[in-house]
C-alpha positions, -999 to 999 in steps of 0.1 A, spaced: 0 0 0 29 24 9 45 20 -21 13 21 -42 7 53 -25 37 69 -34 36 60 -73 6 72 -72 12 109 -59 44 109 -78 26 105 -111 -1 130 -96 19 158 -87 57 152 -91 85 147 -67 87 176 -49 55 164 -28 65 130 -28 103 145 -12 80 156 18 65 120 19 96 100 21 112 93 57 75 89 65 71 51 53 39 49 79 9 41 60 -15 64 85 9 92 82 11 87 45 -24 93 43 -23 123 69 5 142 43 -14 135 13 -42 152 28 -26 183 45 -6 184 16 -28 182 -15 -62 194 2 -94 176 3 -100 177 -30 -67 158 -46 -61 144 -13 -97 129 -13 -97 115 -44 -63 99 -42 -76 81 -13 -111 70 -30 -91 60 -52 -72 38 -31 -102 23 -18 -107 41 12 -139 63 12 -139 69 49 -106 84 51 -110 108 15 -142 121 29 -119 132 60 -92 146 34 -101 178 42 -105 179 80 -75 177 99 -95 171 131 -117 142 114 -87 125 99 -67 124 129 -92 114 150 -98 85 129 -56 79 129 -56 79 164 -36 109 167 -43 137 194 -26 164 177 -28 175 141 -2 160 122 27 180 113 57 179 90 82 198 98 60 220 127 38 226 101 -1 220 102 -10 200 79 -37 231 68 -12 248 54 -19 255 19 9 284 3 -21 291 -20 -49 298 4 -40 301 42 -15 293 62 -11 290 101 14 317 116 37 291 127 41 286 88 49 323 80 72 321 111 92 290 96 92 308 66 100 342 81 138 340 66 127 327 27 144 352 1 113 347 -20 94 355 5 70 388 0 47 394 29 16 423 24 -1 439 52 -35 442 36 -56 454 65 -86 479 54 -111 489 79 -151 506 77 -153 540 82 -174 537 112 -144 512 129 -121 545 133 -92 531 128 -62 539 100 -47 511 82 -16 528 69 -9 545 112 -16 508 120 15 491 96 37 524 106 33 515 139 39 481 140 40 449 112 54 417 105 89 422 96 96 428 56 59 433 52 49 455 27 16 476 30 -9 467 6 -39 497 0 -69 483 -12 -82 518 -20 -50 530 -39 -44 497 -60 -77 504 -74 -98 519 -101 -101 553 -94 -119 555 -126 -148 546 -108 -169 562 -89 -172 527 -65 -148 518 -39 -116 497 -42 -132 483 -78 -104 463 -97 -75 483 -110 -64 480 -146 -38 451 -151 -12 483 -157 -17 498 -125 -17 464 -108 18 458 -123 34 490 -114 19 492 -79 36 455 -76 73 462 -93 75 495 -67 60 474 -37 95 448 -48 67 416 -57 68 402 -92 79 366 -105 90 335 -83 76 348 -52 53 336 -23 32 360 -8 14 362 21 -13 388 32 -27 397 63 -47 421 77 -55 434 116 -89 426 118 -80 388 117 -93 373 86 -113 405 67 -96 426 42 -65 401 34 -93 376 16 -97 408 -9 -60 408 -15 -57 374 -19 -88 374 -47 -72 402 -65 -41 384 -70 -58 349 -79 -75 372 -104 -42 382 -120 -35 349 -126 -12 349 -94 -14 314 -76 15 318 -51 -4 332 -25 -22 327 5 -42 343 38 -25 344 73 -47 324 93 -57 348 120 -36 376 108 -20 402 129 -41 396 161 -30 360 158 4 364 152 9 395 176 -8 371 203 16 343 199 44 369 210 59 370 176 84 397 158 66 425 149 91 459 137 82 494 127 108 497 100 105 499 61 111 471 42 139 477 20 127 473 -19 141 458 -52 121 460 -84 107 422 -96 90 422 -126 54 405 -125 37 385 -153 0 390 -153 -22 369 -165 -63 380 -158 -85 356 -153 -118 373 -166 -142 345 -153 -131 357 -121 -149 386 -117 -182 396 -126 -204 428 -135 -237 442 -127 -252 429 -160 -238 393 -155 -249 389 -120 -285 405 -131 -284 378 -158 -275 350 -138 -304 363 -105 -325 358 -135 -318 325 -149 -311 306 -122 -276 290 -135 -255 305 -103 -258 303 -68 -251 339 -55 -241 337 -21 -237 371 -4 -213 377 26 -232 403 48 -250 402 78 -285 381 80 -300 417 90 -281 437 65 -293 404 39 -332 405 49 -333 446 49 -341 447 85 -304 469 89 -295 501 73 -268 497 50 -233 516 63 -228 534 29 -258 563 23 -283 558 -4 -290 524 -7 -314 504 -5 -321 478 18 -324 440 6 -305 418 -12 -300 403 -49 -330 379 -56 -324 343 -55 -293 348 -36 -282 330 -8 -271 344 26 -234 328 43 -220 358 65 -187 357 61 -181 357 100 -197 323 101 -168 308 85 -146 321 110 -137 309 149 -138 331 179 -98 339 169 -107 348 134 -91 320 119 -109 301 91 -125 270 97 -115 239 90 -133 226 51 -158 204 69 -175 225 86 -171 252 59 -190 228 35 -216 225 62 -222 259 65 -228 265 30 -246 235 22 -272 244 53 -276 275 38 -287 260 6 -257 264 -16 -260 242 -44 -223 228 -50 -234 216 -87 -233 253 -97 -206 276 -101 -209 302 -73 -207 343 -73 -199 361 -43 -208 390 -33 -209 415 -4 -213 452 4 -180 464 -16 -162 438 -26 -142 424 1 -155 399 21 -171 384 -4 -135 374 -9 -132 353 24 -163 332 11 -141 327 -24 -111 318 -1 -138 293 17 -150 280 -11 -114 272 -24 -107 255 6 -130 229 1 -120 223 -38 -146 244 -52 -129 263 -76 -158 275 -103 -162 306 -81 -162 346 -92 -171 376 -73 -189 403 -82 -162 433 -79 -195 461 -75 -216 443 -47 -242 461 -31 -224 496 -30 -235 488 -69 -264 467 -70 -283 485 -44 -275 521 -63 -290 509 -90 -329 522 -90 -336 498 -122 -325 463 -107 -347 441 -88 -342 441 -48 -355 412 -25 -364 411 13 -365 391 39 -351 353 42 -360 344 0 
């Protein structure tokens, strides 16, 4: 079986995985890497295939899996959680490992409301992870556009990257203070510029601060990397494709605010909109996916949560929000459990619920 295992992931993905595999000839542990290390998606299947359906439906859920390993802890290679995924999230004990990396770029992507009184940029000035760049969501933007923090053009996105020293080869990671809020957005835009290399801090700042690790207040020192950008159009989607697909039916639109803020029982925080919600959209507030730290949860019971709250899986998904940006951490939640047909709909309700000619719904439908 170990061996069979092994051939198998090394035709699958190529030796660099199976590296991390070797020295860990225990068929239980095998199993444990492939799934931290592949996700439940691959991970799962690899197992099915294998002939073991119990253990691929716990691919994706470290605590499932080891408790049916017989492990008490989470297993870890090299100190590292096997949830560690350097294109989606990664624990702070990862970025810590990784602190030293030369192609290591890390963003401070932290964005807060207007009514949370408090000032990003002050924030990162005062205090970051060390070598983090700050990353503004308003400025790498279209300021064409009368909406906030609406995608930039792939130009602008380029430049602001080659002067903030992130281009080709590296691995990013974005955070934010809030936890897990604005560094989702960040995380999107890149995925939408054809960037894979990049993941989420679980927990972010407040995490990572918590833990007693470096934090400095000095700039990072810069040097210019070219970046390839490659935009992935079917990420992203306008007020006349997400009017299209309320109509027909052939998306699931899943919107990341509040229940209140969903049913029109809440004012919206941005003046002159209207109340409501996108018909036939479904609600998932984007702090349901989160613990009490702000760290995600783990892909179990993020399928759970949007399966309860009627998401069909069989349809590709837009998400969408109030501006644009947690919608993003239900795209980074959705790729955590292998469900990659997903786009978000850059205007969101700072757009949809502008709009005087487009159909708004109350209450729980």
């Amino acid at each position: 079986m170990e061996g069979l295992i092994l051939n198998l992931v090394s035709g699958t993905v190529g030796g660099n995985v199976v590296g991390r595999l070797i020295g860990s000839l225990n068929q239980g542990t095998i199993i444990n890497s492939i799934a931290g290390i592949l996700g439940g998606g691959l991970g799962g299947s690899i197992l099915g295939m294998l002939g073991a359906p119990d253990m691929a439906g716990m691919a994706g859920s470290p605590h499932l899996l080891n408790r049916f390993l017989g492990c008490r802890q989470p297993y870890e290679y090299r100190g590292l959680n096997m949830q560690d995924d350097p294109k989606t999230l990664v624990s702070t004990e990862w970025l810590h490992a990784h602190l030293k990396d030369p192609d290591l770029r890390i963003l401070d992507g932290s964005y807060y409301l207007p009514q949370m009184g408090r000032d990003p940029r002050a924030e990162y000035d005062a205090a970051h992870v060390p070598n983090a760049r700050f990353f503004d969501i308003d400025d790498v933007a279209d300021h064409g556009s009368d909406l906030p923090h609406m995608v930039p053009p792939v130009e602008k996105f380029m430049s602001r990257m080659r002067a903030m020293g992130v281009g080709d080869g590296h691995q990013v990671v974005v955070y934010d203070g809030m936890g897990l809020f604005s560094a989702a957005r960040v995380w999107w835009l890149f995925k939408l510029m054809g960037q894979n290399n990049i993941a989420v801090l679980d927990g972010g700042l407040p995490k990572w601060q918590a833990e007693g690790r470096p934090v400095e207040d000095l700039p990072p020192v810069i040097r210019d990397r070219h970046m390839t950008v490659r935009r992935q159009n079917h990420m992203v989607k306008d007020v006349t494709q997400v009017s299209a697909a309320s109509k027909l039916g052939d998306y699931e639109i899943i919107d990341a605010r509040s229940p209140g803020r969903f049913r029109g029982e809440e004012p919206e925080p941005r003046a002159g909109l209207r109340p409501g919600h996108i018909p036939g959209s479904k609600n998932v507030c984007f702090k349901d996916l989160l613990n009490a730290d702000q760290t995600m949860k783990n892909p179990v019971e993020i399928r759970q949560i949007f399966e309860a709250a009627g998401v069909d899986f069989n349809k590709p998904a837009i998400t969408t929000c109030g501006s644009g940006v947690t919608a993003a951490v239900l795209s980074l939640g959705l790729e955590r459990i292998g469900k990659t047909d997903h786009s978000l709909y850059d205007g969101s309700w700072s757009e949809w619920g502008m709009f005087p000619t487009v159909p708004v719904a109350t209450g729980d439908a």
